[in-house]
Each structure stands twice: as C-alpha cells, then as structure tokens.
C-alpha beads as a LAMMPS data file, in Angstrom:
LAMMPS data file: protein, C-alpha beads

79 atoms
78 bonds

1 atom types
1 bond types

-500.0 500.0 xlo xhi
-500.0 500.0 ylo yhi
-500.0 500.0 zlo zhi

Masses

1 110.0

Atoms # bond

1 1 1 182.348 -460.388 442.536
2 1 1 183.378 -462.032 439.324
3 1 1 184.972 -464.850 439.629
4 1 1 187.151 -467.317 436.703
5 1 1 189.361 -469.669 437.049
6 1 1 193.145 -469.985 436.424
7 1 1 194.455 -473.893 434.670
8 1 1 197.416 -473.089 436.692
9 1 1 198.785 -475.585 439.414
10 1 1 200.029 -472.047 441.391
11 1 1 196.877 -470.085 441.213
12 1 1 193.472 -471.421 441.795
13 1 1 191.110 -468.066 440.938
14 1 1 190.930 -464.925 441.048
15 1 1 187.962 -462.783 441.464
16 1 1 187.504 -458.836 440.659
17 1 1 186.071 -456.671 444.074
18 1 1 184.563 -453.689 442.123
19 1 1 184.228 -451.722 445.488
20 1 1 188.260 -451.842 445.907
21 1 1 189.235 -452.180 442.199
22 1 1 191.179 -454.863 442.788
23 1 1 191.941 -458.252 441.643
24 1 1 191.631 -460.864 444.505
25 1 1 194.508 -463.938 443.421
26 1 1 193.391 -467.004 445.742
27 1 1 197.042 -469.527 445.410
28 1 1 196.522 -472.978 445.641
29 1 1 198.990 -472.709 448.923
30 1 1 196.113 -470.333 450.502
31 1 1 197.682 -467.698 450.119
32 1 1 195.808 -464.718 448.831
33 1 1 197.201 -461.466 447.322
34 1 1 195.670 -458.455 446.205
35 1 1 196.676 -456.371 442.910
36 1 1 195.410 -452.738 441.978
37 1 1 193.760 -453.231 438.369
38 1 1 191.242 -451.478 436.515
39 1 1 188.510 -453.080 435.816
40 1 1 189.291 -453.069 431.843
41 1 1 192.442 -455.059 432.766
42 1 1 190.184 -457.829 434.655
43 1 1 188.425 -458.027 431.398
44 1 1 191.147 -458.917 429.306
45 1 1 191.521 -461.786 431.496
46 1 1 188.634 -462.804 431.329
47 1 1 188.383 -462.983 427.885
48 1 1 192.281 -464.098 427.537
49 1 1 192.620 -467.376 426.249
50 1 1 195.600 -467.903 428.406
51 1 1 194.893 -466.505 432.032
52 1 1 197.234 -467.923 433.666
53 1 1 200.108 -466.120 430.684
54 1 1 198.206 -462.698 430.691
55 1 1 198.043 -462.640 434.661
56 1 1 201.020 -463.088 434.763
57 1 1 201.996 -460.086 432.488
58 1 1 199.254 -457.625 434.390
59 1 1 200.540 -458.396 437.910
60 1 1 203.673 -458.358 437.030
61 1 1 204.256 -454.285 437.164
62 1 1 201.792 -454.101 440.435
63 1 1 202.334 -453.595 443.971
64 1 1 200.601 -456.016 446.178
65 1 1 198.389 -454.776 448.517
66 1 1 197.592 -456.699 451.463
67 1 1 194.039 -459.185 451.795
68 1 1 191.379 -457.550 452.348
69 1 1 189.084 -459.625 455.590
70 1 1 187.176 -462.595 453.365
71 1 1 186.237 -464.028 456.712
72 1 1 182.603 -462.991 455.984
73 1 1 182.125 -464.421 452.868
74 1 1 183.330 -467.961 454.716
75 1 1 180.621 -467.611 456.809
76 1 1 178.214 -467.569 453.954
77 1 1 179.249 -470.581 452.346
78 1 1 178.112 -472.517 455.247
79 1 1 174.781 -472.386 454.895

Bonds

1 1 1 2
2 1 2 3
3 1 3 4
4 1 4 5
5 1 5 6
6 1 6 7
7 1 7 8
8 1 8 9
9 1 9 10
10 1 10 11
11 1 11 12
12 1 12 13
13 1 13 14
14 1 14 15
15 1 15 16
16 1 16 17
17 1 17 18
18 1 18 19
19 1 19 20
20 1 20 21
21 1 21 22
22 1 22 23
23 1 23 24
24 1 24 25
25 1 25 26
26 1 26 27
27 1 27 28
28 1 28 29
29 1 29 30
30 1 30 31
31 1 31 32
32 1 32 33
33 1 33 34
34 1 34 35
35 1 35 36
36 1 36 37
37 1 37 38
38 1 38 39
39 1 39 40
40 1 40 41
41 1 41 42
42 1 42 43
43 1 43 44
44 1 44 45
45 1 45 46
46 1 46 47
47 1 47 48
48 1 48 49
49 1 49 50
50 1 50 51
51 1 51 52
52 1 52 53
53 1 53 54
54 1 54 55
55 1 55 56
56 1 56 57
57 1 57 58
58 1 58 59
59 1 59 60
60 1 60 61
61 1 61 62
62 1 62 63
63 1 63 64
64 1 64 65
65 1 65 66
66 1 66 67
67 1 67 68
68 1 68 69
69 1 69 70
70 1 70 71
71 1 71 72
72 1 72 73
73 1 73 74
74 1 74 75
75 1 75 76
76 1 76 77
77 1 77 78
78 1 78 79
C-alpha cells in the first residue's frame, strides 16, 4: 500500500489498496472511511501540493464504502 500523509488536523493519512481500488482515509478521530478512486486519481494526490485541498475535491463526488478489516495489518506492527 502507498501511503502519504495529509497536514490536516481532520485527516491523518491515507493510503491506496490496489487490490480494492480504493483510497483508505485514516481521521485523526479513528475513524476510517473508504472511497472508490482510480488509481490515477491517488496519483494526483500524491503529487498535489495541497492534499488535504485536492482530497477534498476527489472525495467529494464519492460514495463511501465501508472499512475494509485492517485488524491484520495491527497485528504486524507488533513485532
């Protein structure tokens, strides 16, 4: 996964799942949320100069899908 950070005190990163093509939006509440995007679109935000403006214009038009089950990856960061 491909993971960048958002300066944004809402939104702490997001990271593209290439497998679901999907954007992954981890909130600095927790919460996460899950947006249908190409992967082209995850590229303009990564190369944005302001992510937090430009995600904010690509989610804006998408439905939210629920989380997909993270709980593995926890696992792995525990090592």
């Amino acid at each position: 996964m491909n993971v960048i950070p958002i300066e944004s005190k809402q939104i702490g990163y997001v990271e593209y799942d290439i497998e679901r093509s999907c954007m992954i939006a981890h909130f600095t509440t927790g919460e996460v949320r899950v947006y249908p995007v190409s992967w082209e679109e995850y590229s303009v935000l990564c190369a944005s100069s302001n992510k937090y403006d430009c995600f904010v214009r690509m989610t804006g038009g998408h439905t939210v899908r629920p989380a997909p089950d993270l709980s593995y990856r926890r696992g792995a960061d525990r090592t």
